[in-house]
C-alpha angles and dihedrals in degrees: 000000000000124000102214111301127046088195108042078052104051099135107088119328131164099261101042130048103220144355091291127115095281101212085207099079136354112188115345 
């Protein structure tokens, strides 16, 4: 998942597709 910040990691992670504002999580 997400390592800490959705948003300091905003390149390609495993719940988002690309570096866009993925609706799914924001910052777990």
């Amino acid at each position: 998942f997400v390592t800490r910040d959705a948003r300091e990691v905003e390149r390609k992670k495993v719940g988002r597709r690309k570096a866009r504002r993925g609706p799914q999580y924001s910052k777990r």
